[in-house]
N, CA and C atoms as an extended XYZ file, in Angstrom:
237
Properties=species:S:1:pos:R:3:atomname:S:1:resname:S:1:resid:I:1 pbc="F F F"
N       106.882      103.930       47.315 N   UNK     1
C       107.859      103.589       46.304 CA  UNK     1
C       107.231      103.717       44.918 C   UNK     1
N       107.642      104.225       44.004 N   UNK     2
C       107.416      104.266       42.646 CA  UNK     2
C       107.948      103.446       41.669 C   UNK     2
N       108.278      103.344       40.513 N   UNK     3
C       108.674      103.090       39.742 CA  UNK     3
C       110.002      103.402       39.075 C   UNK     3
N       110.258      104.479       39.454 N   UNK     4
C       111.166      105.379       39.633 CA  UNK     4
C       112.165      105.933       40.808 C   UNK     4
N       113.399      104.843       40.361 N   UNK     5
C       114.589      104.916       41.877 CA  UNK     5
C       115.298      106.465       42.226 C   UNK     5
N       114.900      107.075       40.678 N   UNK     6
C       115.860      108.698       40.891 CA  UNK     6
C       114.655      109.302       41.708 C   UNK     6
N       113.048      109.170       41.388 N   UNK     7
C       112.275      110.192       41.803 CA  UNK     7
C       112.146      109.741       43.452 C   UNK     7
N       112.352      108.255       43.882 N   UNK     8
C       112.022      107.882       45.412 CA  UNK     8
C       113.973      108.471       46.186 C   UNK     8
N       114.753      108.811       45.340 N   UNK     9
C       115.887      109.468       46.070 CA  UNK     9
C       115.981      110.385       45.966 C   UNK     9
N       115.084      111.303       45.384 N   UNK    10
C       115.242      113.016       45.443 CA  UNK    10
C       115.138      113.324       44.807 C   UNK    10
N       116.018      112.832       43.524 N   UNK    11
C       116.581      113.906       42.118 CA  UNK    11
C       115.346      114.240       41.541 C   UNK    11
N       115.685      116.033       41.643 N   UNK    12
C       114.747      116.845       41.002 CA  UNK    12
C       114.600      116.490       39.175 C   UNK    12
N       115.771      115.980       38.599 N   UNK    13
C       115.196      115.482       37.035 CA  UNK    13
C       115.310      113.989       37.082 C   UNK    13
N       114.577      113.068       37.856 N   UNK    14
C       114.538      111.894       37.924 CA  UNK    14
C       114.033      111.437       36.884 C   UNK    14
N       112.803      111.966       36.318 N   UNK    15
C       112.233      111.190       34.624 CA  UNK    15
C       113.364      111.155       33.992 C   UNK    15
N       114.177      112.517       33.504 N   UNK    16
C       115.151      112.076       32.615 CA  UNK    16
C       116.314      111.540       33.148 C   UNK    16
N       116.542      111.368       34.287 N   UNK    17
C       117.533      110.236       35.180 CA  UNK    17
C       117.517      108.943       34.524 C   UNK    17
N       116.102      108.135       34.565 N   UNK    18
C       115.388      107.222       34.007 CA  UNK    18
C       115.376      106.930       33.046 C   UNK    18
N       114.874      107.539       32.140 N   UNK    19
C       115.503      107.377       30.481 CA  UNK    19
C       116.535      107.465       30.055 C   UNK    19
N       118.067      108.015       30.800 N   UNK    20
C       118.794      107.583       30.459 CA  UNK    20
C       119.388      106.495       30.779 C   UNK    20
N       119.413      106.113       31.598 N   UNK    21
C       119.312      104.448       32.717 CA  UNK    21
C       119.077      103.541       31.588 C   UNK    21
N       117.374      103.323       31.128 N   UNK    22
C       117.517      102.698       30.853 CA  UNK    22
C       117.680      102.591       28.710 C   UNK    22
N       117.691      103.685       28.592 N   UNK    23
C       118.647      103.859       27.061 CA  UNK    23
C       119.976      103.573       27.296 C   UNK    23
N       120.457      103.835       28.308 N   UNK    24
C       121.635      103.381       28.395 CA  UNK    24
C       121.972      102.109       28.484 C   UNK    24
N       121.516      101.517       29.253 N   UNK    25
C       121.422       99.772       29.570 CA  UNK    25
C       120.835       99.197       28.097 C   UNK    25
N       119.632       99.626       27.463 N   UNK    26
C       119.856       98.932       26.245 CA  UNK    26
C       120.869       99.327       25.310 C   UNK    26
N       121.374      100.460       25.280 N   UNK    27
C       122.474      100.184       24.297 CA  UNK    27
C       123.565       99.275       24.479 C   UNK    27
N       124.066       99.132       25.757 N   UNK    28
C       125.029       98.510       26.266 CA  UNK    28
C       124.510       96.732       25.913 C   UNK    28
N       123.501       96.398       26.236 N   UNK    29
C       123.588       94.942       25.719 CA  UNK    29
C       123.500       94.518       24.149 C   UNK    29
N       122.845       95.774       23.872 N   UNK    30
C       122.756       95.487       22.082 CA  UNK    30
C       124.503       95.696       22.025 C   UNK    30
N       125.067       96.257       22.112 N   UNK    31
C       126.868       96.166       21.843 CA  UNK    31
C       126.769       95.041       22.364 C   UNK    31
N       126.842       94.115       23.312 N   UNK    32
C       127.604       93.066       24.009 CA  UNK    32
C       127.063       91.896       22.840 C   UNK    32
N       125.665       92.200       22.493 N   UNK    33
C       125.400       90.971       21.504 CA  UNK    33
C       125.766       90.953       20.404 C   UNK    33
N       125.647       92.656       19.577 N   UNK    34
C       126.637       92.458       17.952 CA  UNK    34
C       127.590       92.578       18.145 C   UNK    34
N       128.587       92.859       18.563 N   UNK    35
C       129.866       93.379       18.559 CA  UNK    35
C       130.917       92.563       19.524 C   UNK    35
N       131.557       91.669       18.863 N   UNK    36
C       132.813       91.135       20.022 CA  UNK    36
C       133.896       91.701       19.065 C   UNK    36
N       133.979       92.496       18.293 N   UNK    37
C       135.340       93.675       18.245 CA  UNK    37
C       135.323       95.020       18.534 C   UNK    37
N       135.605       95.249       19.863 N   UNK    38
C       135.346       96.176       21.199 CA  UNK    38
C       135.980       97.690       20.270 C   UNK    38
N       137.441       97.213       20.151 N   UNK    39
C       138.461       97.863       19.062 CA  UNK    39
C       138.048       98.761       18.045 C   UNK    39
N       137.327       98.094       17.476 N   UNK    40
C       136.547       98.585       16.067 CA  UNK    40
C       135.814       99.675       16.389 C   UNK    40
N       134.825       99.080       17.290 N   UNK    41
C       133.815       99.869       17.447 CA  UNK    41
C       133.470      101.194       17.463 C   UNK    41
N       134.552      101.807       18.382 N   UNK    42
C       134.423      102.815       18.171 CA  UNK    42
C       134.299      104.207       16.837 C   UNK    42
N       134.863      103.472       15.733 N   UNK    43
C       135.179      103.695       14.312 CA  UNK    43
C       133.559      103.777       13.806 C   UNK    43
N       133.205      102.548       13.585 N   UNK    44
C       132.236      102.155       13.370 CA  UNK    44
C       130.993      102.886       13.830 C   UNK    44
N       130.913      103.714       15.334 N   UNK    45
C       129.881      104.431       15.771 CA  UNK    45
C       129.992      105.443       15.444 C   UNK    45
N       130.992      106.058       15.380 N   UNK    46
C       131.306      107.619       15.558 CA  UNK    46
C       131.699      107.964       16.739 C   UNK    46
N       132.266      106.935       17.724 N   UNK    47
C       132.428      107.838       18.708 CA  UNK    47
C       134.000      107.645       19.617 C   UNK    47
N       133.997      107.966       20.590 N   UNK    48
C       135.305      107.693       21.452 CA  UNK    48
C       135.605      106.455       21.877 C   UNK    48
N       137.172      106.149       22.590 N   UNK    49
C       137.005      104.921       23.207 CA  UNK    49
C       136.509      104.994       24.523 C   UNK    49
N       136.983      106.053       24.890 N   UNK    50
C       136.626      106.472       26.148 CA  UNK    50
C       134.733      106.501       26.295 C   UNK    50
N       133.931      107.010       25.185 N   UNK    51
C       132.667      106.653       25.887 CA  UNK    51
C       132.351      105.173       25.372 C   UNK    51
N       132.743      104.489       24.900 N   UNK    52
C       132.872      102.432       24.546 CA  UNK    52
C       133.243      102.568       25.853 C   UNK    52
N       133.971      102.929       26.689 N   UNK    53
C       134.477      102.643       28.102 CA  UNK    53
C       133.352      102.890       29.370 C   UNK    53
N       132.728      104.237       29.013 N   UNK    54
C       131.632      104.440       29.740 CA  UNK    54
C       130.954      103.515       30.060 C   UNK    54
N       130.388      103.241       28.758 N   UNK    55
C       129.251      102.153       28.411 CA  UNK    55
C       129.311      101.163       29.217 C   UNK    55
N       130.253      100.412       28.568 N   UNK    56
C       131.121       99.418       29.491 CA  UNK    56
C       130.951       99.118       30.740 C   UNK    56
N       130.781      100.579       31.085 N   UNK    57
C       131.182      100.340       32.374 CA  UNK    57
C       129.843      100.645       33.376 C   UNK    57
N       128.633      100.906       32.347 N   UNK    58
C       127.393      101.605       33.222 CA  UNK    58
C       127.037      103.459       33.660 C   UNK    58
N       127.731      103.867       33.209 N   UNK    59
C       128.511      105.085       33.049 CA  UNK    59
C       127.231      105.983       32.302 C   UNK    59
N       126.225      105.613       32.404 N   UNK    60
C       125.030      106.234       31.418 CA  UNK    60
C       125.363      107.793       31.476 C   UNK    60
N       125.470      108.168       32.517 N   UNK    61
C       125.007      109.920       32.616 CA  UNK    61
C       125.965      110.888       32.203 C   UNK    61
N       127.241      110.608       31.608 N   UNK    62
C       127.715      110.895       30.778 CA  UNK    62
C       127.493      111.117       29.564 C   UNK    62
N       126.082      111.225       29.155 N   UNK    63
C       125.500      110.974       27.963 CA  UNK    63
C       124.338      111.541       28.360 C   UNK    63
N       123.708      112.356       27.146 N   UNK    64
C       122.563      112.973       27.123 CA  UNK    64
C       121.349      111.942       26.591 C   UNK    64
N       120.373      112.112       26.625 N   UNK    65
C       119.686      110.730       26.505 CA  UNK    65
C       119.174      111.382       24.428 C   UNK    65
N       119.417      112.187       23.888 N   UNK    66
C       119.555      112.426       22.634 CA  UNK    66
C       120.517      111.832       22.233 C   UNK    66
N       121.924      112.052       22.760 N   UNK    67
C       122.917      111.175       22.353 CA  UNK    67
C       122.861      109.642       22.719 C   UNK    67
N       122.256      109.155       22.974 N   UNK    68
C       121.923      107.371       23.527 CA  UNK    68
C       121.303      107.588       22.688 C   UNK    68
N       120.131      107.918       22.240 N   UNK    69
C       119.031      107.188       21.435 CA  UNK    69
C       119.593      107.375       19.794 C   UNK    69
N       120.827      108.799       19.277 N   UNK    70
C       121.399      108.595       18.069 CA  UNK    70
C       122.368      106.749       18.361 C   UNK    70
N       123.049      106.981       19.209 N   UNK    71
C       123.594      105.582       19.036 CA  UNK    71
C       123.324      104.317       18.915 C   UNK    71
N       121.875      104.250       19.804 N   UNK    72
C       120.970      103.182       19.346 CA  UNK    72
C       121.047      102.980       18.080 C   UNK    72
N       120.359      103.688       17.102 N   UNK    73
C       120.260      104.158       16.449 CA  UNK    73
C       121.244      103.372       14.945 C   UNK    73
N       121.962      103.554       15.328 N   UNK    74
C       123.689      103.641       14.838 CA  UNK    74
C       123.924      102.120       15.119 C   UNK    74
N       123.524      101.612       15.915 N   UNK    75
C       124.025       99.891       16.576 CA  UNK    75
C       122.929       99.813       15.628 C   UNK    75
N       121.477       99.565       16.033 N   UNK    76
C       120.359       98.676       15.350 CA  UNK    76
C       120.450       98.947       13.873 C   UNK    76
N       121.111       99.673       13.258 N   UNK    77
C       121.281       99.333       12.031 CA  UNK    77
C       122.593       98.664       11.401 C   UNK    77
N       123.534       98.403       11.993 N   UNK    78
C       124.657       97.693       11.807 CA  UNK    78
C       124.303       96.002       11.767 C   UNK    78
N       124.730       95.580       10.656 N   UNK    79
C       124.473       94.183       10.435 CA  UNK    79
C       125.811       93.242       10.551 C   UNK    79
């Protein structure tokens, strides 16, 4: 067993499986902690509701892990 759940199930791009996992998972709690206007948000990022829905929902790989780390990005500077 590794460290790595994509590389112990096969997937031939498991590193970047991984980084998006878990870029994804931190973006998703940094939203849950600034942001209780779900609505807004999307305005505010630049982006869809539909990927606020992704997110939401754990939905990482819908997302390139360039695009997670601009949105980070985009949250950690919102005050």
């Amino acid at each position: 067993m590794s460290h790595n759940i994509f590389a112990d199930l096969g997937f031939d791009n498991a590193d970047e499986m991984l980084v998006t996992a878990e870029l994804g998972l931190e973006l998703r709690l940094l939203i849950l902690r600034k942001f209780f206007d779900l609505d807004r948000l999307p305005a505010r990022l630049g982006v869809t509701k539909t990927e606020i829905l992704a997110l939401e929902n754990g939905d990482y790989f819908c997302f390139c892990s360039k695009r997670l780390r601009e949105l980070l990005a985009k949250v950690k500077e919102e005050d």
